[in-house]
N, C-alpha and C positions, 0 to 999 in steps of 0.2 A: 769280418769274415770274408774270405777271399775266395772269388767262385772257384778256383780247384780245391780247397775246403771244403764250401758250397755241397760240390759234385760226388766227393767223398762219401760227405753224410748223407745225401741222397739215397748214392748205393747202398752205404750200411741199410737205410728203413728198408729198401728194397729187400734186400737178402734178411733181413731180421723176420719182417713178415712171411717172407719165403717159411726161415726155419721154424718160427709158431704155426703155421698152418698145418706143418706137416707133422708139428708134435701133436696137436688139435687132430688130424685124421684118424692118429694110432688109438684105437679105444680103451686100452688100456692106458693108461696115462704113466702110470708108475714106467711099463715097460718101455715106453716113450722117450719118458726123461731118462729116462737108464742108457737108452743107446746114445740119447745125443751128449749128456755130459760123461759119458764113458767114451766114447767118440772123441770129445773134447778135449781129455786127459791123453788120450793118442795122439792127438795132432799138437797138442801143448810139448808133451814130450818129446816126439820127431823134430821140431823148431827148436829146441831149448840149444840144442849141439851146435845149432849155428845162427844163434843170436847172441851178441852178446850178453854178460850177465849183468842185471839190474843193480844200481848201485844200493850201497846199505840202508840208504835212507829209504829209501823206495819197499823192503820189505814188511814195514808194521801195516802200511797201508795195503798191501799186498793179502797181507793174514785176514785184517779186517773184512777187506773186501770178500777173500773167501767166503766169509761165514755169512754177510749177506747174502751172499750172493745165492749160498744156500738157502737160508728165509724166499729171496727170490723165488728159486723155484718151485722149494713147495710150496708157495701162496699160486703162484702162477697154476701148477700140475691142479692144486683143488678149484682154483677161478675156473679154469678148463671142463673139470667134470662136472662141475653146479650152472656151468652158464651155457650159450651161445659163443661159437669165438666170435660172430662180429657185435655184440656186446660186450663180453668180457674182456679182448682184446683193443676197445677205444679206452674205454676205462680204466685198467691198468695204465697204461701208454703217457694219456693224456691228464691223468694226476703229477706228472712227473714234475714236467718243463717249470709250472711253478713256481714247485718247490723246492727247485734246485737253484731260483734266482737268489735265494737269501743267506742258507750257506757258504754259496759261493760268493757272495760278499763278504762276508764275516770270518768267512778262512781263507780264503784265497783276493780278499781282497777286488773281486772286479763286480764294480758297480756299473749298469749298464748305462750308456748313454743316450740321446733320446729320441735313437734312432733304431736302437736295437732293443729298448724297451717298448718301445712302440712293435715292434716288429714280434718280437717274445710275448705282448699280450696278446696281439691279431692271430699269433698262431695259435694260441691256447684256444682262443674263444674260437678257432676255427676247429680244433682236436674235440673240444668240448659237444659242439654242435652236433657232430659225428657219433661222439659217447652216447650224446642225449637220443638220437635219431634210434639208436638200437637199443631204447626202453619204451619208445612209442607203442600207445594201444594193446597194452598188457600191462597183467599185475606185478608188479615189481621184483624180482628174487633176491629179498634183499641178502641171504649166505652170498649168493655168487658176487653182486655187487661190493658185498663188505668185503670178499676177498680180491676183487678186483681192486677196490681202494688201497688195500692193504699191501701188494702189491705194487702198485704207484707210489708208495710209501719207499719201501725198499730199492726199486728203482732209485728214486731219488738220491736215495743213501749210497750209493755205491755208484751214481754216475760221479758225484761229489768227492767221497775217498779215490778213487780210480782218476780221475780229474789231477788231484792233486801227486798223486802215486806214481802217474806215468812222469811227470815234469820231474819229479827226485829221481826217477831211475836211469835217465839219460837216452832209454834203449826204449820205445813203445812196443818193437817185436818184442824184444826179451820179456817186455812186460809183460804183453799176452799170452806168450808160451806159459809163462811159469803159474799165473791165473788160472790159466784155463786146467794144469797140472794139477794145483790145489785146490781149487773150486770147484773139480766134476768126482771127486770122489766118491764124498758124499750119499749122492743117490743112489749109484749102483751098491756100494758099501749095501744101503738100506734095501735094496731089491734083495741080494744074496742072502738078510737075516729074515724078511717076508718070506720068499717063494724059495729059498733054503735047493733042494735039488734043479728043482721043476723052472730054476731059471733059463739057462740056454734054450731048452723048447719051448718058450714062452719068447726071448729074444730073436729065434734065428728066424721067425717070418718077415720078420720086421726091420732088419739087421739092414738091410739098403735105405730103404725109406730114413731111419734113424741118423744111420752114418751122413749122409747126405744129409740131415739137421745139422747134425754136428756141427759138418766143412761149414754149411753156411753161418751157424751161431759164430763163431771161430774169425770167419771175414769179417762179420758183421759190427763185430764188437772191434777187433782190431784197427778200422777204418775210423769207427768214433775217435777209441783212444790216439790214436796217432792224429785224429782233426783236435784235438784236447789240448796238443800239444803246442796249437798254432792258434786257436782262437779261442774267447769268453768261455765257461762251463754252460751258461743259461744260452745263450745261444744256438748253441749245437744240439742241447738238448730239447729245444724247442721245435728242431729242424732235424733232428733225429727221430720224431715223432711224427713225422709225417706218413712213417710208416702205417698209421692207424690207416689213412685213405686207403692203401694199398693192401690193408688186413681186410677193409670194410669190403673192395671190392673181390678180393678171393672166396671170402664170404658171401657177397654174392653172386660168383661163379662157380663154383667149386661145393659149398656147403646151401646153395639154397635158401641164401636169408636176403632179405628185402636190402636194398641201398637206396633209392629212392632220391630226388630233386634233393632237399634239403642237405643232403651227404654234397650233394655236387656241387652246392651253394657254399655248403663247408670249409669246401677242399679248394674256392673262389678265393672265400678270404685266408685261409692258412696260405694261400701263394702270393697273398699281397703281404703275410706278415713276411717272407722269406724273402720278399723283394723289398721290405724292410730292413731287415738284417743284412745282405748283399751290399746296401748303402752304407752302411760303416765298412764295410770293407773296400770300397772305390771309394769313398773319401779321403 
């Protein structure tokens, strides 16, 4: 991985975190997710005209990833209302990196070597510490936990298809546009059959905050897949999870939940694990 990669995926965790915080503010959750992958389908759409189109091969993974991507968010939209975001947002996140190293050997063929596996496990055990730091000195939740797992599951599943999807289609923009077109349908679809009339005056308080999810989900994601295209899956993804530190500490600016030493000790070692990773790329 190559530090303009490196800096890429950085931004994405930046702006990723950005856009869960602000889906995490709106209390209503459904209305949340409604503006920002309804948002998503606008700005997928506006790009499509002028991104190239995805090659053929590139479409089944495309579809797939859709329909995760949908699981994604309704795990995520209920992780949100049953948890804390700076618990249920380490959690999700930090199940990922894992389990995106063994697929991505077995389909994509890249086994890491023993400098970025080094580096992919210091950063987990750094993500994890973080995870763990926001169950301390309470009774467990275990719904919102299972769904944070649950979650991290599907993450997984869709950095892996999307990984292999964006490299078939030639184009990473076109990729994203056309994603982001088919994968934000979905939720609004299900708002308009819930709240049936009473949808727009339920979205339009919210309709800035939302929209601004959106743009950022939209960058966020884009920056991965186009780093997808230049470096490891388990890699990126283990350095695209860094975004938890920057969840944990909006969480505790923003929402009032504890961060504490150990977060900081955390976030010590997930920076030696990326200063791991950085070495297979100047080697």
């Amino acid at each position: 991985m190559t530090p303009l990669v490196a800096a890429a995926v950085l931004l994405a965790a930046v702006t990723h975190a950005g856009w869960n915080a602000l889906a995490h503010r709106i209390e209503d959750k459904l209305v949340g997710f409604t503006l920002i992958a309804g948002g998503g389908v606008l700005v997928g759409l506006a790009m499509a005209p002028f991104a190239p189109l995805p090659a053929s091969g590139a479409w089944p993974y495309l579809i797939a990833s859709a329909f995760v991507h949908v699981a994604y968010t309704l795990l995520l939209m209920r992780s949100f209302r049953l948890g804390d975001f700076g618990q249920a947002y380490p959690i999700a996140r930090g199940t990922a990196p894992l389990l995106v190293t063994v697929p991505a050997a077995l389909f994509a063929h890249e086994v890491p070597d023993r400098w970025a596996a080094s580096g992919v496990a210091l950063s987990c055990a750094g993500l994890t510490g973080v995870a763990l730091w926001g169950l301390r000195g309470r009774r467990p939740n275990w719904p919102a936990i299972g769904a944070a797992l649950a979650t991290g599951v599907t993450i997984a599943g869709y950095t892996v298809v999307d990984g292999l999807g964006v490299r078939a289609s030639g184009t990473s923009l076109g990729y994203i546009a056309w994603l982001m077109a088919l994968q934000g349908v979905a939720v609004p679809a299900y708002m308009l059959y819930r709240r049936r009339g009473g949808t727009l005056a339920l979205l339009r308080p919210h309709a800035a905050v939302g929209l601004l999810g959106a743009a950022l989900s939209v960058a966020a994601y884009g920056l991965v897949l186009w780093a997808q295209t230049r470096a490891e899956l388990a890699p990126v993804a283990a350095l695209r999870e860094s975004s938890i530190i920057v969840g944990a500490a909006i969480g505790a600016v923003f929402f009032k939940e504890r961060f504490g030493a150990p977060r900081i000790a955390a976030a010590g070692v997930l920076v030696v694990g990326i200063g791991l990773m950085l070495h297979t790329g100047a080697g």
